[in-house]
N, CA, C and O atoms as CSV, one atom per row, in Angstrom:
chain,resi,resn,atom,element,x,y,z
A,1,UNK,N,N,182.026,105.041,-24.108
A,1,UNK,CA,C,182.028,103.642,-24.475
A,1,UNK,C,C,180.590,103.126,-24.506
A,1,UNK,O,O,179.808,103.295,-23.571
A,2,UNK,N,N,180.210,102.314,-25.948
A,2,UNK,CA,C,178.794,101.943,-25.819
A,2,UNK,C,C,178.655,100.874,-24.768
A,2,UNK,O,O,179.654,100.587,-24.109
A,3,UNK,N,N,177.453,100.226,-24.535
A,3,UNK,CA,C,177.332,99.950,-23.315
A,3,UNK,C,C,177.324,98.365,-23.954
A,3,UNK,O,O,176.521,98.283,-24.883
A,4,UNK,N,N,178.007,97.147,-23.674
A,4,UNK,CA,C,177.752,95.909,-24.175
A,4,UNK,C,C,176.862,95.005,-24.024
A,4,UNK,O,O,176.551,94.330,-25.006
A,5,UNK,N,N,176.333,94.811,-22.948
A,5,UNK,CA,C,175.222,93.952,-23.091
A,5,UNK,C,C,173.838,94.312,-23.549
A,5,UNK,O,O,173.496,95.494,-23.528
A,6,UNK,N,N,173.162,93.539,-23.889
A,6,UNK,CA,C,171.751,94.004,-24.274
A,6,UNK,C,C,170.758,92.671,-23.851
A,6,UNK,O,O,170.776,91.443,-23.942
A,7,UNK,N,N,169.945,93.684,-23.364
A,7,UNK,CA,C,168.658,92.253,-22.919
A,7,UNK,C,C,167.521,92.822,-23.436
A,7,UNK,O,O,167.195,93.996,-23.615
A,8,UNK,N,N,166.976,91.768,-23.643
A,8,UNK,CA,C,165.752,92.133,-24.878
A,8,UNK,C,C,164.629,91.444,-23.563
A,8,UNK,O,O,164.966,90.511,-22.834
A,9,UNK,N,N,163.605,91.977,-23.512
A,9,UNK,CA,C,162.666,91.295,-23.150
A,9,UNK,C,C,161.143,91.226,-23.749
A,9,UNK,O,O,160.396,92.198,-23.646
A,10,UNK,N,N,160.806,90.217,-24.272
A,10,UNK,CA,C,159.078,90.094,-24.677
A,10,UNK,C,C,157.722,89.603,-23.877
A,10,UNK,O,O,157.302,88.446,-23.886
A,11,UNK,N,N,157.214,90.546,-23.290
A,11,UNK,CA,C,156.261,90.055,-22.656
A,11,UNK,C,C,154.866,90.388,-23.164
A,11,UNK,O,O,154.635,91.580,-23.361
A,12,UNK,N,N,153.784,89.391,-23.433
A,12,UNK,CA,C,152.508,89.334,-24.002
A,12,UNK,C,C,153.385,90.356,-25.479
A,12,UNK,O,O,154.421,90.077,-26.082
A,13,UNK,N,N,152.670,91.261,-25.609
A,13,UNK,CA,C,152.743,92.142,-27.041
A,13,UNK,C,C,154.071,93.245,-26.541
A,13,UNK,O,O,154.853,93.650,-27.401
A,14,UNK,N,N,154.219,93.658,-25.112
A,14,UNK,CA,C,155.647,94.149,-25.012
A,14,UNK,C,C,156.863,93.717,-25.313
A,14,UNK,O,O,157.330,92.584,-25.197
A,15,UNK,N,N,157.560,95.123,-25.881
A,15,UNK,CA,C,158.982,94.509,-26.192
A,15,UNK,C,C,159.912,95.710,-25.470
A,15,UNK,O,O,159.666,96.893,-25.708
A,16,UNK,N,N,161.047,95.291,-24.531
A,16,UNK,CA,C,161.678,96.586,-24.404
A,16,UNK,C,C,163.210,95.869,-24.107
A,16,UNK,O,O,163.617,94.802,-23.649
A,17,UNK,N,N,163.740,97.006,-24.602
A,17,UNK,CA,C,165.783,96.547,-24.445
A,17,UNK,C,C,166.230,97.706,-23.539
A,17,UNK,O,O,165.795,98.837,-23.322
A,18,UNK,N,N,166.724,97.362,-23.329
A,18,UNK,CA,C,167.815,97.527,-21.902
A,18,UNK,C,C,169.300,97.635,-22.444
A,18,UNK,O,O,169.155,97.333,-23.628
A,19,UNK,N,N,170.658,97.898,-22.246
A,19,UNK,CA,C,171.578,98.100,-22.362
A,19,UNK,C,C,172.555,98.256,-21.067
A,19,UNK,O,O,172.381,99.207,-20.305
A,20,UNK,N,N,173.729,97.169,-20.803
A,20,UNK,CA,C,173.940,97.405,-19.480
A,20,UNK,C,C,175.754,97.112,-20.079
A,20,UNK,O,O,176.217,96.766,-21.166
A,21,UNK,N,N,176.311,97.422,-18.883
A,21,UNK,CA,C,177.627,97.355,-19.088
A,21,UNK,C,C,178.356,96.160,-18.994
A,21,UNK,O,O,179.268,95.945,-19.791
A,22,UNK,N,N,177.930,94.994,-17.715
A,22,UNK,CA,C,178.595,94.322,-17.547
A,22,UNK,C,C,176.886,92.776,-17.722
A,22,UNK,O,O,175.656,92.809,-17.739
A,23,UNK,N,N,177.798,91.902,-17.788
A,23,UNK,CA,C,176.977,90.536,-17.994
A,23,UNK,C,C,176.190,90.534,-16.808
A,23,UNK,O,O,174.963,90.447,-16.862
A,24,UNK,N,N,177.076,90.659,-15.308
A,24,UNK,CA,C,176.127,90.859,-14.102
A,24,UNK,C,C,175.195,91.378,-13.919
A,24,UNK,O,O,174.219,90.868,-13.370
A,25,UNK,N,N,175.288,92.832,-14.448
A,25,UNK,CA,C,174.013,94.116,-14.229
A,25,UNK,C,C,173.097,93.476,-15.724
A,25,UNK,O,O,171.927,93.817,-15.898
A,26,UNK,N,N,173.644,92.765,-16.472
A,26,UNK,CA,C,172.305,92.116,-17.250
A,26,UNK,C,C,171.197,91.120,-16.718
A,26,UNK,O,O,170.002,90.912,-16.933
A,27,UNK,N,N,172.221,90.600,-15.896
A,27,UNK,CA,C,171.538,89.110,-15.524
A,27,UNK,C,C,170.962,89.498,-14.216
A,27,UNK,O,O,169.988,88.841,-13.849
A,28,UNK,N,N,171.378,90.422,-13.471
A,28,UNK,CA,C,170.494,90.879,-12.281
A,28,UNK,C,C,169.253,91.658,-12.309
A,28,UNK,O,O,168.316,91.819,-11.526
A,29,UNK,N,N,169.660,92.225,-13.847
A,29,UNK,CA,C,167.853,93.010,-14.418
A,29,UNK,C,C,166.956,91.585,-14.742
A,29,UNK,O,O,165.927,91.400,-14.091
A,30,UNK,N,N,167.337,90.697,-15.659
A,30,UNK,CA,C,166.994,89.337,-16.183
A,30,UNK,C,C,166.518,88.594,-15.147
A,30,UNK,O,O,165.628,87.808,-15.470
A,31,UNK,N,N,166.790,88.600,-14.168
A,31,UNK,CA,C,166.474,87.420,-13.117
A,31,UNK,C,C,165.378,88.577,-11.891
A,31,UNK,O,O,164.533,88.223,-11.069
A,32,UNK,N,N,165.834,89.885,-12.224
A,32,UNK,CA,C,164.222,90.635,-11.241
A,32,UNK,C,C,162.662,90.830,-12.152
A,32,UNK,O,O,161.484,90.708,-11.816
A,33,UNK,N,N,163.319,91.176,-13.391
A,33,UNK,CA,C,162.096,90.710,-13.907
A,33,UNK,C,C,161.548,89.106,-14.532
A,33,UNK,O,O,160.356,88.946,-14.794
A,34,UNK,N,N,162.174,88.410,-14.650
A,34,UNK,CA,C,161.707,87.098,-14.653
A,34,UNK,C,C,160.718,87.080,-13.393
A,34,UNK,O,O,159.493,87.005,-13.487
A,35,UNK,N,N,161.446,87.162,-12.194
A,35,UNK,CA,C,160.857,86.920,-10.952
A,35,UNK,C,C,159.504,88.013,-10.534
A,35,UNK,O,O,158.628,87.655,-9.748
A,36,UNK,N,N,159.508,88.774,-10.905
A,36,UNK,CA,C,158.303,89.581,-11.273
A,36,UNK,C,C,157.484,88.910,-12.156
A,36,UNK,O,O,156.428,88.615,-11.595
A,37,UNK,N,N,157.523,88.609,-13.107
A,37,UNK,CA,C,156.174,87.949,-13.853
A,37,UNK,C,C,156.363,86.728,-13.306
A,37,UNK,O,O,155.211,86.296,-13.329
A,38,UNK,N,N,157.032,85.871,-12.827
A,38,UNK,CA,C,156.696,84.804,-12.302
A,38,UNK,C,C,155.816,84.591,-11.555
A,38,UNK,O,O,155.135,83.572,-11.447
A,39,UNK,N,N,155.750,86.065,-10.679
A,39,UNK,CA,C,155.007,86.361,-9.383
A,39,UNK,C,C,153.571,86.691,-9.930
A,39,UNK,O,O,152.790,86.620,-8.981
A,40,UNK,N,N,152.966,87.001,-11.010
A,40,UNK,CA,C,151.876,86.721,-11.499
A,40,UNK,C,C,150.876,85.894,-12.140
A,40,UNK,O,O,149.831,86.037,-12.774
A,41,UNK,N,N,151.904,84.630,-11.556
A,41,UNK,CA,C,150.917,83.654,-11.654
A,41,UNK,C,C,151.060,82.802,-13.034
A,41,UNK,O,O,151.663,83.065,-14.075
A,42,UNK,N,N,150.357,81.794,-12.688
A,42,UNK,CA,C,150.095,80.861,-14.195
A,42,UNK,C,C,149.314,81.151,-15.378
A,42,UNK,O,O,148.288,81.796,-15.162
A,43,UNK,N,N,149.503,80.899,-16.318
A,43,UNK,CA,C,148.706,81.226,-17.482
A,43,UNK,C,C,147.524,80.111,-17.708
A,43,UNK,O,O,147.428,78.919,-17.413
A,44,UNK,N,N,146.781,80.929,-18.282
A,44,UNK,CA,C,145.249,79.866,-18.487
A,44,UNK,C,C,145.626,79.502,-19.642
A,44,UNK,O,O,146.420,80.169,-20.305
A,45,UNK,N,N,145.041,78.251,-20.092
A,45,UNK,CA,C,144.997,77.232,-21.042
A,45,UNK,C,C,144.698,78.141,-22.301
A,45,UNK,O,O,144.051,79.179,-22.162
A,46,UNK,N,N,145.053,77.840,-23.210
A,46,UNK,CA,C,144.249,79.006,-24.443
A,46,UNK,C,C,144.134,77.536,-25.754
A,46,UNK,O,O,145.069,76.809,-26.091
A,47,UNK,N,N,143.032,77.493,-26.138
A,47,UNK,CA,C,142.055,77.342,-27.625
A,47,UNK,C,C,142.641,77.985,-28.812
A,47,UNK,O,O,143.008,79.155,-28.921
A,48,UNK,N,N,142.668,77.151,-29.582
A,48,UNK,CA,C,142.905,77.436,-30.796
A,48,UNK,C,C,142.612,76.475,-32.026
A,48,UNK,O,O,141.581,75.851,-32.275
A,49,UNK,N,N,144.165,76.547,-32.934
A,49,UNK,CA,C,143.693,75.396,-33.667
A,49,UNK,C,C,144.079,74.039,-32.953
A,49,UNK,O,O,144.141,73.048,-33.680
A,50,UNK,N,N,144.345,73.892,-31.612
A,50,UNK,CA,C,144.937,73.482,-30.856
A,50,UNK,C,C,144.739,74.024,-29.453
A,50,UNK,O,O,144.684,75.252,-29.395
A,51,UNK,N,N,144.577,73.111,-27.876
A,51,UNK,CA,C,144.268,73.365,-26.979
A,51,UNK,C,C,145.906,73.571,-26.503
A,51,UNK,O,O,146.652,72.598,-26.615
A,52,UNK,N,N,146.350,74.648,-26.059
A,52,UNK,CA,C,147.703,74.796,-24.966
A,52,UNK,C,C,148.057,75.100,-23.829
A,52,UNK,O,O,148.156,76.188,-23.261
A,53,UNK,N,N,148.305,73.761,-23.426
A,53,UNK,CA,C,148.392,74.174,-21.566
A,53,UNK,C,C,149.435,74.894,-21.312
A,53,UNK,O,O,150.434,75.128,-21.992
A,54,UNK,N,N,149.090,75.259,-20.174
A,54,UNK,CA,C,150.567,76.394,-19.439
A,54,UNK,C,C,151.658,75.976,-19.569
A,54,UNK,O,O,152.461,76.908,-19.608
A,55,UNK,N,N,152.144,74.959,-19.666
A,55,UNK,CA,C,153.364,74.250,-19.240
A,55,UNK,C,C,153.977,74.470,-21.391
A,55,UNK,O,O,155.131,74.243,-21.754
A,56,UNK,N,N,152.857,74.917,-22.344
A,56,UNK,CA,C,153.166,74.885,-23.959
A,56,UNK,C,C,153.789,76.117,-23.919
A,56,UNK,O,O,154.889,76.281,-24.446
A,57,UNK,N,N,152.977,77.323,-23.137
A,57,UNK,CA,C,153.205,78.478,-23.424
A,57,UNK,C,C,154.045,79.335,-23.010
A,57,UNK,O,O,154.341,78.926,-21.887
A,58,UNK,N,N,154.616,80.268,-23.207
A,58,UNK,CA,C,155.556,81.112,-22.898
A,58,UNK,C,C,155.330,82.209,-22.543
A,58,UNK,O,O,155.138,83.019,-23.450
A,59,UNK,N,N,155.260,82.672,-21.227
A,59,UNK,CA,C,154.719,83.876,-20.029
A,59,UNK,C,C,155.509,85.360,-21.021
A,59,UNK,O,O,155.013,86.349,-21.561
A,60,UNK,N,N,156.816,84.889,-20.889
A,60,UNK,CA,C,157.643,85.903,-21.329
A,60,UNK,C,C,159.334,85.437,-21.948
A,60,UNK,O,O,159.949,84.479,-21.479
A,61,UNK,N,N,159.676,86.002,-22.654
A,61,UNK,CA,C,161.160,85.859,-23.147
A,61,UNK,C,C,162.087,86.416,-22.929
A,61,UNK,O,O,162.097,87.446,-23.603
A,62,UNK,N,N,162.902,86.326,-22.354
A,62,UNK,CA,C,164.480,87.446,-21.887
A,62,UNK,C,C,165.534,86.972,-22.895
A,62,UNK,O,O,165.858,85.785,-22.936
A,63,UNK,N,N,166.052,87.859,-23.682
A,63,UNK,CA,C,167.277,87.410,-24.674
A,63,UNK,C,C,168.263,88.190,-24.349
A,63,UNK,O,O,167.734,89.300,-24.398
A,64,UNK,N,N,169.336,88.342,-24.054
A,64,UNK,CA,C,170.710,88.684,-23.484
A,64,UNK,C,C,171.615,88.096,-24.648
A,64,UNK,O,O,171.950,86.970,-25.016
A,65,UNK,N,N,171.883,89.590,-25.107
A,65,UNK,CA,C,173.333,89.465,-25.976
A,65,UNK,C,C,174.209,89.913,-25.519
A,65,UNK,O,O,173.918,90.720,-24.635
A,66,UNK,N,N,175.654,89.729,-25.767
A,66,UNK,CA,C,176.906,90.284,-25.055
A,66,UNK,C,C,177.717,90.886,-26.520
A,66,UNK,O,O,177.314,90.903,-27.683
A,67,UNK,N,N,178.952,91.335,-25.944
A,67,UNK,CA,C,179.543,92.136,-26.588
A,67,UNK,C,C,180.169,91.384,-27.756
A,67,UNK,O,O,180.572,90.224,-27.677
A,68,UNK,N,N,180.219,92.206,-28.928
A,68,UNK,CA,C,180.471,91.485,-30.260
A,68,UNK,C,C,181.634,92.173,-30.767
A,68,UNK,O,O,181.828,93.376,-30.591
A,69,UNK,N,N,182.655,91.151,-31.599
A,69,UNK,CA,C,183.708,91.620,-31.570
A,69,UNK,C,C,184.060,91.049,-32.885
A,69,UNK,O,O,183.161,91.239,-33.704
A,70,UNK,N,N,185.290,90.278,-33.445
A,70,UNK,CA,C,185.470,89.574,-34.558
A,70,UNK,C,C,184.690,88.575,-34.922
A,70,UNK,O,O,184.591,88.229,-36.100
A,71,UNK,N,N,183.967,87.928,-33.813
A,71,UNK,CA,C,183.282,87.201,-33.739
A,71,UNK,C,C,181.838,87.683,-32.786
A,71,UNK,O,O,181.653,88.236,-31.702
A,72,UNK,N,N,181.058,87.171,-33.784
A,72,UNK,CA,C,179.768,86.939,-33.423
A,72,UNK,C,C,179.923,87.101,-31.534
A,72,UNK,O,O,180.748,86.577,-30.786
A,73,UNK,N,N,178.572,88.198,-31.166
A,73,UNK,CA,C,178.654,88.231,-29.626
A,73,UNK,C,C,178.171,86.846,-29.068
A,73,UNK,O,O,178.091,85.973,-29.932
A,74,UNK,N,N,177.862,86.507,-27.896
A,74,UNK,CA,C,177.854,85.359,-26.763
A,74,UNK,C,C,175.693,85.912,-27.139
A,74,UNK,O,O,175.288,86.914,-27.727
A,75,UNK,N,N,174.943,84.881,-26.566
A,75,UNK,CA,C,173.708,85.262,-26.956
A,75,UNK,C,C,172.954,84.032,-25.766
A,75,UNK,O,O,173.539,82.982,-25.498
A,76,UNK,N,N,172.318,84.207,-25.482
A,76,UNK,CA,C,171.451,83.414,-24.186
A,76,UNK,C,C,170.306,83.673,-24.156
A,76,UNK,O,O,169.715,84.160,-25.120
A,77,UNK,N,N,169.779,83.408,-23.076
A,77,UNK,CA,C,168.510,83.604,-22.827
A,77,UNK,C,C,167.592,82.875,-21.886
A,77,UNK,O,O,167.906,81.697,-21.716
A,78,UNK,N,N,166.440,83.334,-21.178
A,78,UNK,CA,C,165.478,82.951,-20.484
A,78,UNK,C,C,164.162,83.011,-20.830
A,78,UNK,O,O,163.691,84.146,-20.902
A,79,UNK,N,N,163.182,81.756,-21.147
A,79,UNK,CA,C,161.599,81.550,-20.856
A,79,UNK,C,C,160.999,81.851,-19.661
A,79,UNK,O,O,161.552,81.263,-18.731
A,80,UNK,N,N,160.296,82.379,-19.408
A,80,UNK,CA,C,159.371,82.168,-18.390
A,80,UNK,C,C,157.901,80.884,-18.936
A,80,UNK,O,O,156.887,81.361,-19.446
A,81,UNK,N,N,157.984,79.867,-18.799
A,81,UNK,CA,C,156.730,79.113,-19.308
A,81,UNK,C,C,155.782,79.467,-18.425
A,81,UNK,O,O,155.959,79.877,-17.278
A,82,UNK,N,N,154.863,79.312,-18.941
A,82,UNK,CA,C,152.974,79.356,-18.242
A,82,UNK,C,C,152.763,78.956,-17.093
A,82,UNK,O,O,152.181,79.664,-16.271
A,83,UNK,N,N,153.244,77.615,-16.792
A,83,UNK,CA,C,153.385,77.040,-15.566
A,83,UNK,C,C,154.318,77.524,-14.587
A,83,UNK,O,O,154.553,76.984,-13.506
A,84,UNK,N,N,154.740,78.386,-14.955
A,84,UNK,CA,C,156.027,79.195,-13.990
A,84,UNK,C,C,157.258,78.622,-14.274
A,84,UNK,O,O,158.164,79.287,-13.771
A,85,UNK,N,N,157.650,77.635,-14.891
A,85,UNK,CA,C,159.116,77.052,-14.986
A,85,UNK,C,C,160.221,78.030,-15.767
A,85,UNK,O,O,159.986,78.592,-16.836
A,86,UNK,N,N,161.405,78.117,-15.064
A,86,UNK,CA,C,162.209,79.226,-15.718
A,86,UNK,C,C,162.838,78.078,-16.936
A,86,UNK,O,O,162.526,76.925,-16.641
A,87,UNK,N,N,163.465,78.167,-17.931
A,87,UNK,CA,C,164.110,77.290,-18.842
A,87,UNK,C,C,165.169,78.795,-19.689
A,87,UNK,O,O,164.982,79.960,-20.040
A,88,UNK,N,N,166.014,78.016,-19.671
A,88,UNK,CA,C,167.584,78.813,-19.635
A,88,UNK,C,C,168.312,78.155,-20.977
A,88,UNK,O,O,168.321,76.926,-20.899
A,89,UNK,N,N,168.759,78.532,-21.860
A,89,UNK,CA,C,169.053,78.333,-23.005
A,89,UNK,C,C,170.393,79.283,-23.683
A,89,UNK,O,O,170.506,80.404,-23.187
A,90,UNK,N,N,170.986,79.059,-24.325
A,90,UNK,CA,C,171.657,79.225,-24.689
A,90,UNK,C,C,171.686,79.132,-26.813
A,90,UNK,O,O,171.100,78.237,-27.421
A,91,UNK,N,N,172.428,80.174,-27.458
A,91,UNK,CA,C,171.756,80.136,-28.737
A,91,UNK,C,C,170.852,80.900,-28.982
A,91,UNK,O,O,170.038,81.132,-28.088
A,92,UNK,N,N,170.696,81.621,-30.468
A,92,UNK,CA,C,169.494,82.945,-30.859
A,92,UNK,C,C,167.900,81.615,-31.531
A,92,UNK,O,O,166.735,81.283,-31.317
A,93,UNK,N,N,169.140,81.361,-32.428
A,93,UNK,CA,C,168.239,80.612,-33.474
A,93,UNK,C,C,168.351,78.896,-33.310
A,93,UNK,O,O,167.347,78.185,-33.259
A,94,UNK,N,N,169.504,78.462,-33.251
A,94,UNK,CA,C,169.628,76.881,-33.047
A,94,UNK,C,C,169.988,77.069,-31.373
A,94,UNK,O,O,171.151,77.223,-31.003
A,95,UNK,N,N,168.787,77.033,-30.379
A,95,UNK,CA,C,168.924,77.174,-28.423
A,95,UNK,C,C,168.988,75.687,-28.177
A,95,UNK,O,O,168.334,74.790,-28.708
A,96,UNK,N,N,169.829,75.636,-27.344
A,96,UNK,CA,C,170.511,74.476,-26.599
A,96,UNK,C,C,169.695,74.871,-25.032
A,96,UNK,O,O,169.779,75.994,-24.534
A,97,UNK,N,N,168.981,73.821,-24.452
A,97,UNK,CA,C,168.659,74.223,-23.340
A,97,UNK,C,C,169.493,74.206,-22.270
A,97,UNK,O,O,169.978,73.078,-22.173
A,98,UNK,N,N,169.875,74.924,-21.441
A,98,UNK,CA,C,170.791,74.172,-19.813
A,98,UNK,C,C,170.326,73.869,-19.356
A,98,UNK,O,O,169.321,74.514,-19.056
A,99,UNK,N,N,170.564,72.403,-18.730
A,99,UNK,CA,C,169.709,71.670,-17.667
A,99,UNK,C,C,170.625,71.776,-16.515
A,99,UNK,O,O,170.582,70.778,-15.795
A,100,UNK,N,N,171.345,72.592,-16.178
A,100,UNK,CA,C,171.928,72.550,-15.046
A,100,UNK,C,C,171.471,73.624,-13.836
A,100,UNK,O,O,171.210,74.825,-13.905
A,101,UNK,N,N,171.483,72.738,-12.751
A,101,UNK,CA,C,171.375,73.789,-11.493
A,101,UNK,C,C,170.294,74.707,-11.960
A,101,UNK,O,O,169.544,74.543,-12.922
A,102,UNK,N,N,170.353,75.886,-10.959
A,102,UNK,CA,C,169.737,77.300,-10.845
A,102,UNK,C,C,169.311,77.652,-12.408
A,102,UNK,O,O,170.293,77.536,-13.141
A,103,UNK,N,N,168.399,77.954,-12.944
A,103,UNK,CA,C,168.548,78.804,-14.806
A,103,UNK,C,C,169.445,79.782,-14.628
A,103,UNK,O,O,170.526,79.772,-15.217
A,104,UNK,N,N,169.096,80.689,-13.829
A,104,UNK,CA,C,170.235,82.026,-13.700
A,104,UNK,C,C,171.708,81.824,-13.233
A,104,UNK,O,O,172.681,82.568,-13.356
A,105,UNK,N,N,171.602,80.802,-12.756
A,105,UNK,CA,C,173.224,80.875,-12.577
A,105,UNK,C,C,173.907,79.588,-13.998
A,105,UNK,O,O,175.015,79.698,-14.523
A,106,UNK,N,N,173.310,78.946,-14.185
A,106,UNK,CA,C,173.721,78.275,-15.564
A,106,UNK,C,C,173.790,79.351,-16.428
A,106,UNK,O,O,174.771,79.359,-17.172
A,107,UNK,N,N,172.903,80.377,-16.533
A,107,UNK,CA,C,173.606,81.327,-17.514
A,107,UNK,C,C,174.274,82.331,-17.306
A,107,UNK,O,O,174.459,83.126,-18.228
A,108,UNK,N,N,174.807,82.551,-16.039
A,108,UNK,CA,C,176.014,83.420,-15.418
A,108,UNK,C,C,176.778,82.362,-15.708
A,108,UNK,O,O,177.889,82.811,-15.988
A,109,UNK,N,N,176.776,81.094,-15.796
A,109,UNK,CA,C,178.356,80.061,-15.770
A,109,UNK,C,C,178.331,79.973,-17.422
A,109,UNK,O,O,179.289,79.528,-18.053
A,110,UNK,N,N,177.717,80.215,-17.736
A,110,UNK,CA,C,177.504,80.024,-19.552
A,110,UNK,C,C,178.153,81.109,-20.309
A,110,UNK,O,O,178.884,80.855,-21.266
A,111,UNK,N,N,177.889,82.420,-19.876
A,111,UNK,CA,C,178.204,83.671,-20.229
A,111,UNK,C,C,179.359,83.831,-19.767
A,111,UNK,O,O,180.317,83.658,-20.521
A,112,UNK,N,N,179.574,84.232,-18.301
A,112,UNK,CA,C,180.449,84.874,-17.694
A,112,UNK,C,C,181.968,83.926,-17.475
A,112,UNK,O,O,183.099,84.382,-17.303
A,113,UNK,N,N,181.616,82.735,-17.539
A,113,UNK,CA,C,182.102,81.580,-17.140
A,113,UNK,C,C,182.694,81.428,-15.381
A,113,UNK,O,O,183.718,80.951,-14.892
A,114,UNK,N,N,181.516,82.072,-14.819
A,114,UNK,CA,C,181.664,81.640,-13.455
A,114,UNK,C,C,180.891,82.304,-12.493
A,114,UNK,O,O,180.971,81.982,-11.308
């Protein structure tokens, strides 16, 4: 049996996917590495055509898809911003943010529904 979930993660120019069986063992990889780059700190301001503070930029991206069936799979996801703030979303292309509670457990109640 292929394995259903998939978590994508982008960090700086890395990209690597993962494949897990259940929504849990996604979101428990998702929430150790979030918490790992979190643990490295804030991002410096970066210059451009435009000045962007930490709080603009995005440390890293976690995207978590679930299993797809007649319908389109379930699709989520986690920011890590610059400033360290986790932001939890829901949606590939049109993301709805969750403002509820914990990020990781809004998207265990989002996904899993509980």
């Amino acid at each position: 049996m292929a394995r259903a979930w998939r978590l994508t993660v982008r960090h700086g120019s890395e990209v690597d996917r993962e494949s897990f069986d259940s929504a849990d063992d996604a979101l428990a990889e998702l929430e150790r590495r979030a918490q790992a780059i979190h643990a490295e700190g804030p991002l410096e301001p970066v210059a451009g055509f435009r000045d962007y503070k930490p709080a603009e930029q995005v440390a890293a991206r976690f995207e978590l898809s679930g299993p797809r069936g007649l319908r389109r799979g379930r699709e989520a996801g986690l920011d890590v911003m610059g400033d360290g703030r986790f932001v939890a979303y829901t949606g590939s292309i049109l993301k709805r943010v969750l403002d509820r509670g914990h990020p990781i457990e809004a998207l265990r109640e989002e996904l899993t529904g509980g």
